[in-house]
C-alpha positions in Angstrom: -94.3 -112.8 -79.1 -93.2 -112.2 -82.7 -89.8 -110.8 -83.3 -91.0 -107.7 -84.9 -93.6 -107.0 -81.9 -90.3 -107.7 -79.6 -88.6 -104.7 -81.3 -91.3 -102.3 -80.7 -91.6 -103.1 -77.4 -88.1 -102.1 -77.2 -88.9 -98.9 -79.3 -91.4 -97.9 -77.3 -89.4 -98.2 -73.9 -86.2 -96.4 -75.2 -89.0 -93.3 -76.7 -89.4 -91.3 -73.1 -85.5 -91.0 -73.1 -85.1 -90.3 -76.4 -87.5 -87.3 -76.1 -86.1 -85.8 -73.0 -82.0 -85.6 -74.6 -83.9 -84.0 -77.5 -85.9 -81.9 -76.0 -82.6 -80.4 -73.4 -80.6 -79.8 -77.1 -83.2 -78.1 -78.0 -82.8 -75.6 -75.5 -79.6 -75.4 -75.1 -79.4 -74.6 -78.7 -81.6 -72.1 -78.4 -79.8 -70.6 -75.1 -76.3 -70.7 -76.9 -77.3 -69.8 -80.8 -78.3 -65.7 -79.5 -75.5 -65.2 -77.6 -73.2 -66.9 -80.1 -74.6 -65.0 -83.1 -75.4 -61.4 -81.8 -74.2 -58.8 -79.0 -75.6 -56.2 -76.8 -75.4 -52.7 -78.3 -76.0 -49.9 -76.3 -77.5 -46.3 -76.9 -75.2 -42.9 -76.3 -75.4 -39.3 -77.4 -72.6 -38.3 -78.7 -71.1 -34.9 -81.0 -67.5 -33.8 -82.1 -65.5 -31.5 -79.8 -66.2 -28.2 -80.3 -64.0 -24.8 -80.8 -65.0 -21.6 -79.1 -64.3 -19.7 -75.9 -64.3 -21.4 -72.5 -64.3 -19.0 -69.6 -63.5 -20.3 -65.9 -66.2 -19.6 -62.9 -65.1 -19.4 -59.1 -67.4 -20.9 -57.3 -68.0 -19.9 -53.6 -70.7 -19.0 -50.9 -71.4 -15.7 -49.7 -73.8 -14.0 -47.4 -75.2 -10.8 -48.6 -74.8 -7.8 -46.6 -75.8 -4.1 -46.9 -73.9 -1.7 -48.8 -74.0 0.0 -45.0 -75.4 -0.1 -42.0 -75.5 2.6 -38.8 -76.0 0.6 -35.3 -77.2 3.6 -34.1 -76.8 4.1 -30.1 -77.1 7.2 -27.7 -74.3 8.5 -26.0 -76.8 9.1 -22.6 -78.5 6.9 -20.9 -82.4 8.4 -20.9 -86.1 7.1 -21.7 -87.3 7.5 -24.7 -89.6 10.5 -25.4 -90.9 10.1 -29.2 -89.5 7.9 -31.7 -90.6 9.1 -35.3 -89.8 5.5 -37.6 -91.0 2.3 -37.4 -89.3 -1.0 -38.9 -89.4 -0.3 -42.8 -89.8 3.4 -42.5 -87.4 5.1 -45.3 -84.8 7.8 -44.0 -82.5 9.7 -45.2 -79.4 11.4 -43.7 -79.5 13.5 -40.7 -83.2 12.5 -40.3 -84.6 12.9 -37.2 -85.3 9.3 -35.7 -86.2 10.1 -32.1 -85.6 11.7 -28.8 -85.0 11.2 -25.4 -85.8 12.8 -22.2 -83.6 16.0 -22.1 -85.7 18.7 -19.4 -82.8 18.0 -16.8 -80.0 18.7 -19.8 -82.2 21.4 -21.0 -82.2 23.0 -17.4 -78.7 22.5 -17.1 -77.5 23.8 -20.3 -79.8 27.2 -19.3 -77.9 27.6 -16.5 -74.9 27.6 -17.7 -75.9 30.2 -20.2 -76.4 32.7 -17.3 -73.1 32.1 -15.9 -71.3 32.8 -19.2 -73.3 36.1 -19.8 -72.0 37.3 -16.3 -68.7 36.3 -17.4 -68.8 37.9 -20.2 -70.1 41.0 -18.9 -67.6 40.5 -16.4 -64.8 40.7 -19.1 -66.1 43.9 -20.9 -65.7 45.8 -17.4 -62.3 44.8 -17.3 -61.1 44.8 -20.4 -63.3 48.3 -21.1 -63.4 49.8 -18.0 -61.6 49.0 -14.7 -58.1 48.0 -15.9 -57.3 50.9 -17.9 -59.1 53.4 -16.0 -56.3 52.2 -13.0 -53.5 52.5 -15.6 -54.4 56.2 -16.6 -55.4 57.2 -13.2 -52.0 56.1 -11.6 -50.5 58.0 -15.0 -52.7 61.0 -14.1 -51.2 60.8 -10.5 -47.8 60.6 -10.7 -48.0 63.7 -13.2 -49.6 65.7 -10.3 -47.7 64.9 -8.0 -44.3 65.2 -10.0 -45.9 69.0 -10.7 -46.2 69.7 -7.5 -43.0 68.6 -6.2 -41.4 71.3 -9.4 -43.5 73.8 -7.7 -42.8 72.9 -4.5 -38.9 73.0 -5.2 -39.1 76.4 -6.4 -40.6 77.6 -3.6 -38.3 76.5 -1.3 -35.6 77.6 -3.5 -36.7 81.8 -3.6 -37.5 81.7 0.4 -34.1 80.4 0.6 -33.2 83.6 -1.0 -35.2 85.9 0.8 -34.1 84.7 4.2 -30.6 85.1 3.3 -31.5 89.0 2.5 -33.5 89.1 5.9 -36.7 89.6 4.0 -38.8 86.9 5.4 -38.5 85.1 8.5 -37.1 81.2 9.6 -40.3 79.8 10.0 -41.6 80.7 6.6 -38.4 79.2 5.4 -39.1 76.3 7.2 -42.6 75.6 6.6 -41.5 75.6 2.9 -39.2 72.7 3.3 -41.7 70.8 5.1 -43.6 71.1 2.3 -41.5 70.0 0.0 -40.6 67.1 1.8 -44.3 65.6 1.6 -45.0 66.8 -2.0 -41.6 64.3 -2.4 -43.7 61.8 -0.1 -46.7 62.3 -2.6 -44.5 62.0 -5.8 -42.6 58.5 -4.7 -46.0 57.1 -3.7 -47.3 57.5 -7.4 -44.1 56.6 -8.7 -44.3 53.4 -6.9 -48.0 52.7 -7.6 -47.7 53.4 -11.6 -44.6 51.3 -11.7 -46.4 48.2 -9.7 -49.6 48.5 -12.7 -46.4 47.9 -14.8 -44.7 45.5 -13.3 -48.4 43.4 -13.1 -48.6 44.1 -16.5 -52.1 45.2 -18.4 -52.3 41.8 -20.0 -51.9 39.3 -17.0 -55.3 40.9 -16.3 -56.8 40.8 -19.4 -55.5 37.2 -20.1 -57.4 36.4 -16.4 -60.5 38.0 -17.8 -60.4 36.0 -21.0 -59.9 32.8 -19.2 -63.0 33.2 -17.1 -65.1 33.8 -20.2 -64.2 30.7 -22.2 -64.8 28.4 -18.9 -68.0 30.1 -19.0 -68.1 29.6 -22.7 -66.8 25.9 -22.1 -69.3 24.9 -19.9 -72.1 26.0 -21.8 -71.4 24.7 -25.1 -70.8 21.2 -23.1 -74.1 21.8 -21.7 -76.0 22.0 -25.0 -74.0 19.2 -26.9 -75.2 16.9 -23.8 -79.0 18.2 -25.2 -77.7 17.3 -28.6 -77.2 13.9 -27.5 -80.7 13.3 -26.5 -81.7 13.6 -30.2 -81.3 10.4 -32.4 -80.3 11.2 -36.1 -79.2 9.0 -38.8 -75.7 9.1 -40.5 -77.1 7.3 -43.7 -79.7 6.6 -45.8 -81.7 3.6 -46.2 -84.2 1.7 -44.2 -85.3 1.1 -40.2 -84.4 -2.7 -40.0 -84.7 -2.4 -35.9 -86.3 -0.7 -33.2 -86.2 -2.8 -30.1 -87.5 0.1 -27.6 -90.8 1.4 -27.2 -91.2 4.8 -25.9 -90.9 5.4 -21.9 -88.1 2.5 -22.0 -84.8 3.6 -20.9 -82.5 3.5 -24.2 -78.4 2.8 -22.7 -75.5 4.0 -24.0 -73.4 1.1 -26.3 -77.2 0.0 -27.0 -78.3 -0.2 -30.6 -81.5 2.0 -30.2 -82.0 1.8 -34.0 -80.1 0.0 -37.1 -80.5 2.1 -40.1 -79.2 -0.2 -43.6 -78.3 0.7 -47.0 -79.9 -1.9 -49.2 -80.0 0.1 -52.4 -77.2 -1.9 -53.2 -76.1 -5.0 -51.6 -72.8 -7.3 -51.4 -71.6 -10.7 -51.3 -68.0 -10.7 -49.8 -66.2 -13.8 -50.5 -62.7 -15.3 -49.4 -60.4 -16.9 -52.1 -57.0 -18.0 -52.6 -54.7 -15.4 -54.0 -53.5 -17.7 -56.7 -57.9 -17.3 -57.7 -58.0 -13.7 -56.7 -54.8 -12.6 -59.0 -56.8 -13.6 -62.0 -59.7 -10.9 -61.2 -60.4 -7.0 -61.9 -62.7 -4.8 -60.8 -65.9 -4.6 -62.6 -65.8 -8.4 -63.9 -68.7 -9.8 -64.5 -70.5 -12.6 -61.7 -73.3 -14.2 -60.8 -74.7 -15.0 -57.9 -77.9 -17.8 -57.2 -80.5 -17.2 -55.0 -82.7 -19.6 -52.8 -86.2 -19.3 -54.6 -84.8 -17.9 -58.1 -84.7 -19.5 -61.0 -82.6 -17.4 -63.0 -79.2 -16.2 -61.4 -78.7 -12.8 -60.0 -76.1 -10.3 -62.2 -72.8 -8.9 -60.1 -69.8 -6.8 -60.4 -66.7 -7.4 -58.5 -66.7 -4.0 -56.5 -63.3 -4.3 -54.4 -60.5 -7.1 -54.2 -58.8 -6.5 -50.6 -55.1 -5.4 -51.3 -54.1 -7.4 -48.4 -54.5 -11.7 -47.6 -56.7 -12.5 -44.4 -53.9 -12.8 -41.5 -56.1 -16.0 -40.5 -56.7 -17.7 -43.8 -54.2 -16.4 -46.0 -57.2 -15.8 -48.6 -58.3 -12.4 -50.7 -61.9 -10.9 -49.6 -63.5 -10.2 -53.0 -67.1 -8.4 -53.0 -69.9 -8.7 -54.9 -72.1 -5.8 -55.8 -75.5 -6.4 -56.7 -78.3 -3.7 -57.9 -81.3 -4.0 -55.5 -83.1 -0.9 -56.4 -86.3 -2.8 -56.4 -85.8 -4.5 -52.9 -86.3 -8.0 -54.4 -83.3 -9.3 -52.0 -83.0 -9.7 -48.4 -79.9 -9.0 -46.5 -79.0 -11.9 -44.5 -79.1 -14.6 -47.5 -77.1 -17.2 -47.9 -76.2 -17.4 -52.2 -74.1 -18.9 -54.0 -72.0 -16.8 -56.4 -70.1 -17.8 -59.8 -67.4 -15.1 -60.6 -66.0 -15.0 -64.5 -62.7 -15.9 -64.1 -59.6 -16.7 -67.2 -61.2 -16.9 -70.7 -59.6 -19.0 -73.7 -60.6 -18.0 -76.9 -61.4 -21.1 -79.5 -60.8 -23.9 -77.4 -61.0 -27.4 -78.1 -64.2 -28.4 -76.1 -66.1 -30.9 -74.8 -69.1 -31.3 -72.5 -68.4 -31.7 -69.0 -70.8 -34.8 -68.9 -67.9 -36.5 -71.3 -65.3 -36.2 -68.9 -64.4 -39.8 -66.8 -62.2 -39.0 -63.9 -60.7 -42.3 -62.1 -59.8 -43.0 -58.6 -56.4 -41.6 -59.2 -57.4 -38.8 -60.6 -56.6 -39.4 -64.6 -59.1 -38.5 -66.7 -60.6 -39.9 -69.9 -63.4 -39.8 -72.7 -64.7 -42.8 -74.7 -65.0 -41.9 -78.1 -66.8 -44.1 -81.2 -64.2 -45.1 -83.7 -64.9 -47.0 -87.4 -66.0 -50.2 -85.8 -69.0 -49.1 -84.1 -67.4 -49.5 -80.8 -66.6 -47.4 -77.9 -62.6 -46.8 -77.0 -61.3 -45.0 -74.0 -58.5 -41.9 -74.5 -56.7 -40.9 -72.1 -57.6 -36.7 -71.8 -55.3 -33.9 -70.0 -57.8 -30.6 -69.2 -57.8 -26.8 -69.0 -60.3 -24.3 -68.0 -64.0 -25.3 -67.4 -67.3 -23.1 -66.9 -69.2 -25.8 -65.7 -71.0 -26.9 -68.4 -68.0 -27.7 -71.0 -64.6 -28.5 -70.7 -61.8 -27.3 -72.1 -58.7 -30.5 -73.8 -55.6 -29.3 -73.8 -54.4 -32.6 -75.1 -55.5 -36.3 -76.1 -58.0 -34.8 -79.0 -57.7 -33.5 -82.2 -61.4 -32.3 -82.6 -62.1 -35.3 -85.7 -63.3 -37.4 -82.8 -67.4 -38.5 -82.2 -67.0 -38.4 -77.9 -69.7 -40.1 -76.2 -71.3 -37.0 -73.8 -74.0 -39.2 -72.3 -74.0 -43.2 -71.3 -70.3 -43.2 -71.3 -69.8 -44.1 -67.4 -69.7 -47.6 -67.4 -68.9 -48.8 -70.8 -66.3 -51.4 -71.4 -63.7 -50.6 -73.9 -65.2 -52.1 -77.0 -68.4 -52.0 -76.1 -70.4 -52.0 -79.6 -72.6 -48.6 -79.2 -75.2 -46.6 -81.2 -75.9 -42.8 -81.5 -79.4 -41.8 -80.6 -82.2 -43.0 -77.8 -83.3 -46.6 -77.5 
């Protein structure tokens, strides 16, 4: 073997290793050269804070109820005769909804109408007739008898004279003073009698009379209120949410025989802490959200309770909502927003800007000169959930990152738009 051949052969065997260290810097080169060279940018939205007003919502849940509802139950226990409503029928005050038996009240109440028209003929004899018939009669009789005794006296007084003169006999004198002892006997007797009317006294009588009449008169009008009874009339109106009897079923007193609502109108009454409720007025503006609707429901705040809840300390605020058309069930569970404080040209942000950390600080990232995202450190007012207000940490010059921020590393290089 030639030297030269020798030195291929050499060649040739070192080749395979040659290739495979060149082949690995290759790839490393290619591995290292991107990273080394470029780095990652990463897409955001971002805009400038914003001035303009920022208005505070309080959030809570509610259920709605009726603007008012009659639990309407009898104060007998009866079957029922007729009911005149179904569920859904429309009433309206003092209606008519249905009655119960009443022929046994009925009966009752007719008896009791004869006894108090014999009672009060009873007291128009007295009061008309007897009592001061017995008054003028016993008058009538003491005058008679007080004119007979005058005449009487005088009698005996010119016999007395006679027989002195021997004109008339004894007897005839004595026959006269009999007399006049019993006209005497006559005259105390009415005396006594006229004075005992008096002493009883006309209106002891009358005042008896009177008595017996308005028992009379008692009694019946209890009577007919107890027929009264047996007919089922609404206080309000609205609509027949209820009926649970059927007639010929015994309808009990304390039982709701039918529950009458108001739903023209219905409420959301909420609980909230005074520091919330201080901030409200009557007639501010709310919304509240309805399973099933799309678009929020308009409210009013119809009454803030002057006085906390003894058992949670918190303010009952309702919610009055126009349901004229009968779109809205009572019953359902909402959600209501109520407009709360209002700052007029506030620095703002979105909400979606706003980092919060575990311990509660909050932040933004914000795009400075170099391309690059930088954390500030934010203090906040006021929000109405969709923007925030800064009280401090922005000057409103700023580009803040309202989407993609949560994650970025400070210095993170970042571009505006959508990848």
């Amino acid at each position: 073997m030639t030297p030269m051949s020798h030195s291929y052969g050499k060649i040739a065997r070192a080749l395979p290793g040659l290739a495979a260290i060149t082949l690995l810097s290759t790839q490393a080169c290619k591995r290292t050269a991107p990273e080394a060279e470029t780095q990652t940018i990463v897409s955001v939205e971002a805009q400038r804070p914003e001035r303009g007003d920022v208005s505070e919502h309080i959030l809570a849940d509610a259920t709605l109820s009726p603007l008012a509802q009659a639990n309407i139950s009898p104060k007998i226990s009866a079957p029922v005769r007729t009911f005149y409503v179904q569920r859904g029928s429309r009433v309206t005050a003092g209606q008519l909804l249905a009655v119960l038996e009443n022929r046994d009240l009925s009966a009752q109440a007719l008896d009791n109408r004869g006894q108090y028209t014999a009672a009060q003929a009873s007291y128009e004899l007295q009061t008309e007739g007897q009592v001061p018939e017995d008054y003028a009669k016993a008058q009538l009789d003491l005058a008679q008898a007080k004119a007979q005794l005058q005449l009487q006296n005088e009698i005996v007084a010119a016999r007395k004279q006679l027989f002195s003169q021997g004109a008339i006999p004894g007897r005839d004198y004595d026959t006269a003073v009999a007399q006049l002892a019993q006209t005497q006997a006559a005259y105390d007797t009415a005396n006594n009698h006229l004075n005992a009317l008096q002493r009883v006294d006309r209106r002891a009588q009358l005042q008896q009379a009177r008595g017996q009449l308005s028992s009379a008169k008692g009694k019946l009008e209890a009577a007919e209120v107890q027929v009264t009874y047996s007919q089922i009339h609404s206080p309000i109106s609205g609509v027949v949410t209820d009926r649970p009897l059927f007639p010929g079923e015994t309808a009990t007193t304390g039982m709701a025989l039918v529950t009458v609502m108001d739903t023209s109108a219905l409420l959301a009454k909420v609980h909230l802490a005074q520091t919330l409720a201080q901030q409200l007025s009557l007639g501010d503006d709310a919304e509240i959200h309805v399973p099933g609707l799309k678009e929020p429901v308009p409210a009013e705040v119809s009454l803030i309770s002057p006085a906390l809840d003894p058992g949670s300390t918190t303010v009952e605020v309702w919610l009055r909502v126009d349901n004229s058309s009968g779109k809205y069930k009572a019953g359902t569970p909402v959600r209501t927003s109520i407009v709360g404080r209002t700052v007029h040209r506030a620095l703002k942000v979105p909400q979606s800007a706003l980092l919060t950390a575990q311990d509660g600080s909050e932040s933004v990232m914000v795009i400075q000169g170099d391309g690059a995202a930088h954390k500030i450190a934010v203090q906040t007012g006021i929000n109405d959930g969709e923007d925030v207000e800064i009280t401090h940490g922005l000057s409103g010059i700023e580009t803040v990152i309202t989407t993609g921020a949560y994650g970025l590393d400070e210095g993170t290089k970042v571009k505006v738009g959508k990848e």
